[in-house]
N, C-alpha and C positions, 0 to 999 in steps of 0.2 A: 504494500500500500504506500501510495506516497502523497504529499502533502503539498496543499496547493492553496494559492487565495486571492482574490478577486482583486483587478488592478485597481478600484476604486477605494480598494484600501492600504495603497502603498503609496507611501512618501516620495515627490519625485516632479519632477521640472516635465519630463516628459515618459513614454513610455518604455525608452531604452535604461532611463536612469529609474525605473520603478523595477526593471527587472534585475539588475544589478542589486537594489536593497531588497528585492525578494530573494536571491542564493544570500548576499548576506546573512540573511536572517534561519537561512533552513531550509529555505519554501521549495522542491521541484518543481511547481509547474505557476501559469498565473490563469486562470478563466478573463477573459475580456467580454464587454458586453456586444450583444449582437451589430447595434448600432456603429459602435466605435468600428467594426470590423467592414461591414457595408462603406462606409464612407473614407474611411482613410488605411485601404488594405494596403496599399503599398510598405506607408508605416510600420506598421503591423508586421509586416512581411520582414522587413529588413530590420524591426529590433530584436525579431526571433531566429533569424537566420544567423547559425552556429552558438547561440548563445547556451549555456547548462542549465538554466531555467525554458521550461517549453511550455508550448501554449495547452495549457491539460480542456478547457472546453469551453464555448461561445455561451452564453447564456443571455438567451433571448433575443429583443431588442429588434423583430419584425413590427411591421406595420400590420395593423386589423388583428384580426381572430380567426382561426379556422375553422370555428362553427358559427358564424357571424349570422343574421338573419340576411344577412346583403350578400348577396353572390361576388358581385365588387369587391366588397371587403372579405370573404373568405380567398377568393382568386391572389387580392393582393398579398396577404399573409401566405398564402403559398408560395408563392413566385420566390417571395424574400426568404421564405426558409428553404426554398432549392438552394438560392445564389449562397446563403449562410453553410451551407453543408458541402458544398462546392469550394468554397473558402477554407474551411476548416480541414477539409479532405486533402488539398492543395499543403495546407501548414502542420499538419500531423496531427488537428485536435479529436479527443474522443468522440466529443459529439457534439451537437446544440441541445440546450435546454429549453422544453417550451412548457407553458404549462396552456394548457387546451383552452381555459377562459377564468377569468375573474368576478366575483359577486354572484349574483343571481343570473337566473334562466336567462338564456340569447333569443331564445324558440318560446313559442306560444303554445299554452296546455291544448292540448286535442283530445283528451279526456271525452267519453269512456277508449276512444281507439289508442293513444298513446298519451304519457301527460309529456313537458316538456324532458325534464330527464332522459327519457327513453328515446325521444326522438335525438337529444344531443347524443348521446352515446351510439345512436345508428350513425349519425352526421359525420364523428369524430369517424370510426374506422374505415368511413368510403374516402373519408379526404384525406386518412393518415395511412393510407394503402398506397399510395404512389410516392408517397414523400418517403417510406419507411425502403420500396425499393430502391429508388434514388439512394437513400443512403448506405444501402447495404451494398451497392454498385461503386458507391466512390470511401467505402470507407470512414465514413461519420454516422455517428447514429445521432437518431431523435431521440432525444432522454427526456422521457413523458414524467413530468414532477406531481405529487399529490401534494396539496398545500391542506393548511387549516380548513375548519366547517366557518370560521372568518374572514376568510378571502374568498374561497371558493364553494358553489353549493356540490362542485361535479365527482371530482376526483378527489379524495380526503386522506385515503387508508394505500398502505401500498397494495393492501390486495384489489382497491378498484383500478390503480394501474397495471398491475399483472393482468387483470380481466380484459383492458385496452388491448395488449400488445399478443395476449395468446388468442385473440377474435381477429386482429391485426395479421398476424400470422403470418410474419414475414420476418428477415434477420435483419435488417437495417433500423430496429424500432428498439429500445430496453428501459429502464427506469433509472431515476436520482431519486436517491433516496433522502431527503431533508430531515436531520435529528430533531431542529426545531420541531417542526410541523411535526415528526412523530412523537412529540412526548406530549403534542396535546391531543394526538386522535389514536394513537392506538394503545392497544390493552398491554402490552406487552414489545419493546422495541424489538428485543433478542427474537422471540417469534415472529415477528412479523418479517425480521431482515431472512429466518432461515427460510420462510415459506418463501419469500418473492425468489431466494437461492440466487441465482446465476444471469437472473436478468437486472439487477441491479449491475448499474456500469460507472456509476459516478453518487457522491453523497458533499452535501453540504453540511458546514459542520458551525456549528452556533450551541450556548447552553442556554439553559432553560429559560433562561429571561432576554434571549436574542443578541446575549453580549458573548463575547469571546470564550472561547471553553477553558473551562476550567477556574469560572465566578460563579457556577450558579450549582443548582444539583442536578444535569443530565451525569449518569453513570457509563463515560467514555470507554473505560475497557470493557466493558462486558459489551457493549454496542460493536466494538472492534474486532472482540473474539470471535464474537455472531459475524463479522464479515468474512473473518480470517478461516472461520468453518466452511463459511458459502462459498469460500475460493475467489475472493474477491481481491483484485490485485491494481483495481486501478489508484486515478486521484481521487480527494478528500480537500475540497476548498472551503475556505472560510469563508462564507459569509454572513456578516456579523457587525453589530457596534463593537465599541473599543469602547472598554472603560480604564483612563490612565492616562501615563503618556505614550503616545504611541508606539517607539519603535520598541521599549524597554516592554510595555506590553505585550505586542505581538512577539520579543522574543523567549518571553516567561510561557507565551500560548506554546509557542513550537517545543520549548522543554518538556511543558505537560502534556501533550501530545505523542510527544515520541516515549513518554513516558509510558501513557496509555496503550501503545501499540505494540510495547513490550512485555 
């Protein structure tokens, strides 16, 4: 497993001099957001080219939704997570992180024939069926994230993303697993990581109260062990506040962390 963290939270003039204090500090890899990668890949390209910190995964940062009620706006969101997976394919990243929608229903209830739920979960696998071959063809995968029952009403638990990606049925498609978001929705972390097994491909990493691990009470080794059971060997990015001062912070996080993972 190695350890990775989101360039918005690295100190730095630019993103050559962010990656330089991310090996400083420990870090293998950095997640960039989808956006920064869309519009200034060149950048992108040449501060990661021969560096020992490597781009571990895009996270997010498309335009629309992919189960948008507007065909526009799902077509757009599409497009931009080809050209994102195409990107990341090119620069060696695991994958893009999407999470399928935010707040409440996108779809209108059709109750007694479908309510909205049902119809978003049929939506999600006909539009996530080509995106998933796409990336299983250039080597990035979609890492479908389940967020809180307060962000999101669709996806919550890892097991409703494992339901996504095995109806999905294709290898370009796996899960991120967010510690935050599983220590307020599921029953049990360690179960839930063995059940998802070997389709989890990427995890964020935050403790209980959204700040930096190793302030709050999420139980990081045993979450770790459960990965190291699953055969889970990729990145592990932070994302997270900082409570501190920064660098002396995040380099107390990488101790407890390598700590955990030992």
């Amino acid at each position: 497993m190695k350890l990775a963290i989101q360039d918005g939270m690295l100190p730095g003039r630019d993103l050559a001099e962010k990656l330089d204090n991310a090996a400083a500090l420990g870090f293998e890899g950095v997640e960039v957001g989808g956006s920064m990668l869309l519009n200034r890949y060149e950048e992108v390209a040449r501060a990661f080219d021969g560096h020992s910190v490597k781009l571990s995964t895009i996270c997010s940062g498309y335009t629309g939704c992919i189960i948008d009620a507007s065909k526009a706006a799902r077509e757009q969101a599409a497009s931009d997570i080809m050209r994102l997976l195409e990107a990341g394919g090119a620069l060696g990243a695991v994958g893009l992180i999407s999470v399928p929608c935010f707040g409440g229903p996108t779809l209108p209830d059709l109750s007694p024939w479908k309510d909205a739920r049902a119809l978003e979960l049929e939506l999600l696998v006909d539009v996530l069926g080509p995106i998933a071959e796409k990336g299983r063809t250039i080597g990035c995968l979609l890492l479908v994230e389940p967020l809180n029952r307060y962000e999101t009403h669709l996806l919550n638990r890892l097991e409703d993303a494992v339901g996504i990606v095995k109806r999905v049925g294709r290898g370009g498609i796996a899960i991120m697993a967010d510690l935050f978001h599983m220590s307020i929705e599921e029953d049990c972390i360690s179960s839930a990581i063995h059940a998802a097994g070997g389709r989890i491909r990427h995890v964020h990493l935050a403790d209980s109260q959204r700040l930096q691990p190793g302030t709050g009470m999420t139980d990081f080794r045993t979450a770790f062990k459960a990965l190291k059971d699953a055969g889970f060997s990729d990145y592990m990015a932070l994302e997270c506040g900082v409570r501190g001062r920064r660098l002396q912070a995040l380099k107390t996080c990488v101790s407890f962390l390598r700590k955990c993972m030992r």
